[in-house]
N, C-alpha and C positions, 0 to 999 in steps of 0.2 A: 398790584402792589398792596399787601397790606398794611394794617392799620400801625405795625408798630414800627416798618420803613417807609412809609408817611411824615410820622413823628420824627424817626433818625433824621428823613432828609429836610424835617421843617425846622430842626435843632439845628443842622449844618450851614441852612442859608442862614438864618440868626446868627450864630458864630461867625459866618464870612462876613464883617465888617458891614455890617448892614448893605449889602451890598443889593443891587437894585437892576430889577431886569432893563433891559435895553433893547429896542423894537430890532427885529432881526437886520431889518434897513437901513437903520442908524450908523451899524459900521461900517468903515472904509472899504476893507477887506472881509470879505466874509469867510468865517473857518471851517473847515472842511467838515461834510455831511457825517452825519451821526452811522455810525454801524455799528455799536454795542452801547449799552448804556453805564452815565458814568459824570464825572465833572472833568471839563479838560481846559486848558489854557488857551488861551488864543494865540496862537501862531507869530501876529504881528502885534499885539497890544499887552504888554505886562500890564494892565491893569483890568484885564476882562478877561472871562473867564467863560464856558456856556456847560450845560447842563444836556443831556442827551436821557430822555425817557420813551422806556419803549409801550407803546401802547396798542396791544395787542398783535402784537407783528411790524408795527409801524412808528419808525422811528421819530420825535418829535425834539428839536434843539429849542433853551430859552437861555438867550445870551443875557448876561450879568456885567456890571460896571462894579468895581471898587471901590468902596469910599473914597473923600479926596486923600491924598497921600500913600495910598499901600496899595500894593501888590498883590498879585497872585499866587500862592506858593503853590504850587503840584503836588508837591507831598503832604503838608498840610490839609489841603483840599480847604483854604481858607484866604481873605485878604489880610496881610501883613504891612508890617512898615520895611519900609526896602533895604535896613539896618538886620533885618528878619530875614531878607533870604538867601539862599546858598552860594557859596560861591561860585562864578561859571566857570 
C-alpha cells in the first residue's frame, strides 16, 4: 500500500464517525473471513463495520464500532445517523 492510499484510508476512518476499532472477540457474531480487500458491514450489527487489508497475500480484518447513534452506510463507506440511511 502506498503512501497516498495510506492517507485515503486514514481520511476515511476519520470521516467514519470517529469510529473505533473493536477486538476481533468483542463481537457476538463474528463476520465472514476477508477474501478481497475493502470496508464491509457487519452482517448482524448496523453499527459495525470491519475493514479487510491484504498484506502481502494475507488477508487481515479490523473490526470497527460506530459512534454512539449512527450507523453504517455501505455506500457511503461511513457511520451516519439512521435518518441517513437508505431505505430497505
Amino acid at each position: 500500500m502506498n503512501r497516498t492510499h495510506r492517507a485515503a484510508a486514514a481520511l476515511l476512518l476519520a470521516l467514519a464517525g470517529f469510529a473505533c476499532p473493536v477486538p476481533a472477540q468483542a463481537s457476538a457474531a463474528t463476520p465472514p473471513a476477508c477474501t478481497e480487500e475493502g470496508f464491509f458491514p457487519n452482517p448482524d450489527d448496523q453499527s459495525m463495520f470491519y475493514r479487510c487489508v491484504d498484506f502481502d497475500g494475507t488477508f487481515t480484518r479490523f473490526d470497527f464500532q460506530c459512534g454512539p447513534g449512527t450507523l453504517y452506510h455501505p455506500e457511503l463507506m461511513t457511520c451516519v445517523h439512521p435518518w441517513q440511511m437508505p431505505p430497505e
